[in-house]
Residue frames as a rotation matrix with the C-alpha (Angstrom) as fourth column:
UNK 1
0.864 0.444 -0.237 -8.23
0.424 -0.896 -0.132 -20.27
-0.271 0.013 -0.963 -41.15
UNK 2
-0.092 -0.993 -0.073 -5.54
0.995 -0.094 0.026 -18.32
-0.032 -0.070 0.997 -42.85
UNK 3
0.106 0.058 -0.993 -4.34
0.176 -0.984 -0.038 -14.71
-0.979 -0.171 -0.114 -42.08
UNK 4
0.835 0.260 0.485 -4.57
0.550 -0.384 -0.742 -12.22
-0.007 0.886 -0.463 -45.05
UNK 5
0.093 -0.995 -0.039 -1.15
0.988 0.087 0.129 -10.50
-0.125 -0.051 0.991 -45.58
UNK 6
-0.487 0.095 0.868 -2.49
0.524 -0.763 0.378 -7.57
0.699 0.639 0.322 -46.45
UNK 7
0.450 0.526 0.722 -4.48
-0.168 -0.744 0.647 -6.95
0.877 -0.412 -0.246 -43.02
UNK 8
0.313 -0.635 -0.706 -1.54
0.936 0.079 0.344 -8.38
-0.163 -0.768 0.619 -40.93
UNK 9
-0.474 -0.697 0.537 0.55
0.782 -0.614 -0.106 -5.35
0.404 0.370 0.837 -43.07
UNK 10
0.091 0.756 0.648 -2.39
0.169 -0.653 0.738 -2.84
0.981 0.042 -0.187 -42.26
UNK 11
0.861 0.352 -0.368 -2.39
0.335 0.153 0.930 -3.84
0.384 -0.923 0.014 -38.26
UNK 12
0.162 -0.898 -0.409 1.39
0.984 0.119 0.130 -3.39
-0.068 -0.424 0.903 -38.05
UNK 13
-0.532 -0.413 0.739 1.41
0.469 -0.870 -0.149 -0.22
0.705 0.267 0.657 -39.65
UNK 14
0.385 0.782 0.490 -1.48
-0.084 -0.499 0.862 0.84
0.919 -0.373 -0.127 -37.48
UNK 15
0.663 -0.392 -0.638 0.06
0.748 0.387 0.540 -0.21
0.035 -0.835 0.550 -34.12
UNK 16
-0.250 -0.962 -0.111 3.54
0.946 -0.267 0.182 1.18
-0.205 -0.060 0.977 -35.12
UNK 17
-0.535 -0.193 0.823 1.71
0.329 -0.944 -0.008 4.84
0.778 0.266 0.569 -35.81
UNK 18
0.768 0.487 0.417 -0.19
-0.128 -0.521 0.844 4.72
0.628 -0.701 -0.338 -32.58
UNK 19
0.656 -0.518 -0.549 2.89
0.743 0.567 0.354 3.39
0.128 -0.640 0.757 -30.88
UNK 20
0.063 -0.993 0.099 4.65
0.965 0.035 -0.258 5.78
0.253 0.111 0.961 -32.02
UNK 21
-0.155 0.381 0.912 2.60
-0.345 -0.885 0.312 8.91
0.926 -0.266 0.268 -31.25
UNK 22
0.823 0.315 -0.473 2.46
0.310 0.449 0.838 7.11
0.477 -0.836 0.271 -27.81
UNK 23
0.308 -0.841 -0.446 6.30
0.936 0.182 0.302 7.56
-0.173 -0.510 0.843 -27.29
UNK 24
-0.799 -0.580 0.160 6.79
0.419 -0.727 -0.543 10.93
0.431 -0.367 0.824 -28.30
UNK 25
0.536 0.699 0.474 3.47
0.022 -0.572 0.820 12.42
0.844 -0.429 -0.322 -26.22
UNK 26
0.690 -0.537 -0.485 5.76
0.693 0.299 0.656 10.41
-0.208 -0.789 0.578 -23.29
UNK 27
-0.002 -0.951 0.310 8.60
0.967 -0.080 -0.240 12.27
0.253 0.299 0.920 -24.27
UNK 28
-0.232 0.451 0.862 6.66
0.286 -0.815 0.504 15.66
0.930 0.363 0.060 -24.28
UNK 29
0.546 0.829 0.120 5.44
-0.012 -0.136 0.991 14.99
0.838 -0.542 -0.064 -21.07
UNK 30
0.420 -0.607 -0.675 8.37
0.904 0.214 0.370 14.19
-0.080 -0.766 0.638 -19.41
UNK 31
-0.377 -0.892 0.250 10.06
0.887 -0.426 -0.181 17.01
0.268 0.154 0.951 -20.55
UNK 32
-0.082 0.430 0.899 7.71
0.056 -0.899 0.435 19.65
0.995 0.086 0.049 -19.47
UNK 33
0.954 0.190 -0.231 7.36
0.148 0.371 0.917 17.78
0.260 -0.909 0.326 -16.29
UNK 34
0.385 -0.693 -0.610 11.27
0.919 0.225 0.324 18.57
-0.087 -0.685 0.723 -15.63
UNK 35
-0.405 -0.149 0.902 11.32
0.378 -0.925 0.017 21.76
0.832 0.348 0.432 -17.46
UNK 36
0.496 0.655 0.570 8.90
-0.194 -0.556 0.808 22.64
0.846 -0.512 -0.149 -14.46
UNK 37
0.615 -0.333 -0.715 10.71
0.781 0.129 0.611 20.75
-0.111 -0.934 0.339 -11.37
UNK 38
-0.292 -0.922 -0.253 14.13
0.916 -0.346 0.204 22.40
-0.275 -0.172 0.946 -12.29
UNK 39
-0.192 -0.060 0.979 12.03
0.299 -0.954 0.000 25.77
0.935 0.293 0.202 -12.85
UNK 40
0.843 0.527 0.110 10.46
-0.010 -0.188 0.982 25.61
0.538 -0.829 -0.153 -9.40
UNK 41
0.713 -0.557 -0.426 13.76
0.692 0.655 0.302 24.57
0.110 -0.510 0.853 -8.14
UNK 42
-0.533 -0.518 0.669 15.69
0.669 -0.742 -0.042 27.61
0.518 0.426 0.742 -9.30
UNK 43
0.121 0.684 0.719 12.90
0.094 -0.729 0.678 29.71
0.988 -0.015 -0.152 -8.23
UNK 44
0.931 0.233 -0.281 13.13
0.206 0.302 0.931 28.25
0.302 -0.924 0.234 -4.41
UNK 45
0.224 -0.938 0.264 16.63
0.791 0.016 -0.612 28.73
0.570 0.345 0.745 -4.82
UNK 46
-0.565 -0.413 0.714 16.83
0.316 -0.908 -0.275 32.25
0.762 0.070 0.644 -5.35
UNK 47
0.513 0.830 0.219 13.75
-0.127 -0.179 0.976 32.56
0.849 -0.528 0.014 -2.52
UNK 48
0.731 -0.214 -0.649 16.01
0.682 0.259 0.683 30.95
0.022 -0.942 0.335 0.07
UNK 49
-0.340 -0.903 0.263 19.08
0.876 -0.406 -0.261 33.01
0.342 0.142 0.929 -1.08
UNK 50
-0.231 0.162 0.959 17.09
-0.188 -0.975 0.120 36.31
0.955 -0.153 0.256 -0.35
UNK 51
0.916 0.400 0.021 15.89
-0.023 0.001 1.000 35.20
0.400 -0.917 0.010 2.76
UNK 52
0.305 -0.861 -0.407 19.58
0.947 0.227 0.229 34.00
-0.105 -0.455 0.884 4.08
UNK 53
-0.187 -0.485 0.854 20.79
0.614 -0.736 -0.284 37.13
0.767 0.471 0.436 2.45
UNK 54
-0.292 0.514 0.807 18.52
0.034 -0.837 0.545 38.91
0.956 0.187 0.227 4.46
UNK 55
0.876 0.354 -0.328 19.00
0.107 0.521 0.847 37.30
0.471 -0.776 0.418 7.57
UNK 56
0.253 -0.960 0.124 22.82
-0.961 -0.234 0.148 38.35
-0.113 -0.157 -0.981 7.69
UNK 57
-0.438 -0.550 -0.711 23.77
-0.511 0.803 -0.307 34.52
0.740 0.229 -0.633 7.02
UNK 58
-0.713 0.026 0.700 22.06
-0.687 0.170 -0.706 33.37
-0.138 -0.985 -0.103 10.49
UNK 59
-0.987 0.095 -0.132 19.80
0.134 0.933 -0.333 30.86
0.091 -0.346 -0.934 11.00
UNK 60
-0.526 0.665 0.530 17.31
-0.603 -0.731 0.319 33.38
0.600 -0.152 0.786 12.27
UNK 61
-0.481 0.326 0.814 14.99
-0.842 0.087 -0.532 32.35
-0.244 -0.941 0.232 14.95
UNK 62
-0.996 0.091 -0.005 13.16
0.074 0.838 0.540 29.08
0.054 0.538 -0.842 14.80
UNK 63
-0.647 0.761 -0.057 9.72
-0.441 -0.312 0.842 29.21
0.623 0.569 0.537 13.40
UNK 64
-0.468 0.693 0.549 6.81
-0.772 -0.017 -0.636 29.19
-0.431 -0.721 0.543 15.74
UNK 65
0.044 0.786 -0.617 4.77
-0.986 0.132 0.098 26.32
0.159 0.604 0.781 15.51
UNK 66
0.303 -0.280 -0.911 6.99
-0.215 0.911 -0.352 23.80
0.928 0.303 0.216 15.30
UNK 67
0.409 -0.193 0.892 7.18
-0.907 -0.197 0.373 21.84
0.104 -0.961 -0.256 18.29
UNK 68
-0.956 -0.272 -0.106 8.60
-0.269 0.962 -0.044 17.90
0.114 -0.013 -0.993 19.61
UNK 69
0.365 0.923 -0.119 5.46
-0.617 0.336 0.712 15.67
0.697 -0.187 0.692 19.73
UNK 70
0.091 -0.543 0.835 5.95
-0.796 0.464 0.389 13.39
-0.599 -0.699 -0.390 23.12
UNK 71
-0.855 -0.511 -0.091 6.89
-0.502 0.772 0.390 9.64
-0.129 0.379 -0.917 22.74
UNK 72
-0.218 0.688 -0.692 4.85
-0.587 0.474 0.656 7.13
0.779 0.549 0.301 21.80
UNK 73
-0.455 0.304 0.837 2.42
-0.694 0.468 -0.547 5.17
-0.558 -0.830 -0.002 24.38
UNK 74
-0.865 -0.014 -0.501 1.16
-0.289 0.830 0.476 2.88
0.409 0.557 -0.723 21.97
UNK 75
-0.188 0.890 -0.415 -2.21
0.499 0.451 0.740 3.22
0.846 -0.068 -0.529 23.23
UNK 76
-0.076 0.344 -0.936 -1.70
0.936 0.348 0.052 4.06
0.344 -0.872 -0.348 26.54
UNK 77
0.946 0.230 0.228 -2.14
0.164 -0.948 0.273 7.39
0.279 -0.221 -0.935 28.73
UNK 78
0.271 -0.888 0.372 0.97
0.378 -0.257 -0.889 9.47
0.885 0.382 0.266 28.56
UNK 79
0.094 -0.074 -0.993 2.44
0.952 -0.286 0.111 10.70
-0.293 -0.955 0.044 32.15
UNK 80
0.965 0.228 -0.129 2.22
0.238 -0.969 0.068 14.03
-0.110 -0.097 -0.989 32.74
UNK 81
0.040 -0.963 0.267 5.47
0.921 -0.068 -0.384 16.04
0.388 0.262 0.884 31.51
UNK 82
-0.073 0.330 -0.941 6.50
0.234 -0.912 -0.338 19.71
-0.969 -0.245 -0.011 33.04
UNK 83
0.880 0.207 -0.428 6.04
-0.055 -0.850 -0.524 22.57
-0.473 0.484 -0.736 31.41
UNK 84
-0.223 -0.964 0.148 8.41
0.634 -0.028 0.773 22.75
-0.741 0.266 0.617 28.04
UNK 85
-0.155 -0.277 -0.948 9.08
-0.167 -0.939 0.302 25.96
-0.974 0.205 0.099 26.63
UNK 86
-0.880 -0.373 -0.294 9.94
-0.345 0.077 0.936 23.85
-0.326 0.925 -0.196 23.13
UNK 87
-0.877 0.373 0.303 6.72
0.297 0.916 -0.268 21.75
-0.378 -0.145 -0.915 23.49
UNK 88
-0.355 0.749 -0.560 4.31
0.076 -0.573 -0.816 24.86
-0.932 -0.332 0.146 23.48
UNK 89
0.213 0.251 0.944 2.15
0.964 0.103 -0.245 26.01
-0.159 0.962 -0.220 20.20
């Protein structure tokens, strides 16, 4: 069986023009994809700055919600713990 030279030439060119519209869509995509991180990033930025700003530089109180979770028991029932303040919801 021998190959025709003419539809090897055909495949290659075909390949090499989807290949190549393959690498710059990639290219496209990445770059919009970091155009966006480093816009969101900037954006969070200036968000924390106003908040700090607006906090006098402090810390500021610590956000409700967040509590320690106890230790792990790996299954088992946890002893009773007292009453923490930090623990509450």
């Amino acid at each position: 069986m021998a190959f025709d030279p003419a539809v090897l030439a055909t495949s290659n060119v075909v390949f090499g023009v989807v290949f190549g519209l393959f690498v710059v869509v990639f290219v496209v995509l990445v770059v919009i994809t970091l155009r966006w991180a480093v816009r969101r990033d900037r954006q969070g930025r200036i968000e924390w700055e106003r908040r700090h700003q607006a906090t006098g530089g402090s810390a500021g109180p610590r956000p409700r919600g967040l509590r320690r979770l106890p230790p792990s028991t790996n299954g088992h029932a946890p002893e009773p713990r007292p009453a923490d303040p930090e623990s509450a919801p």
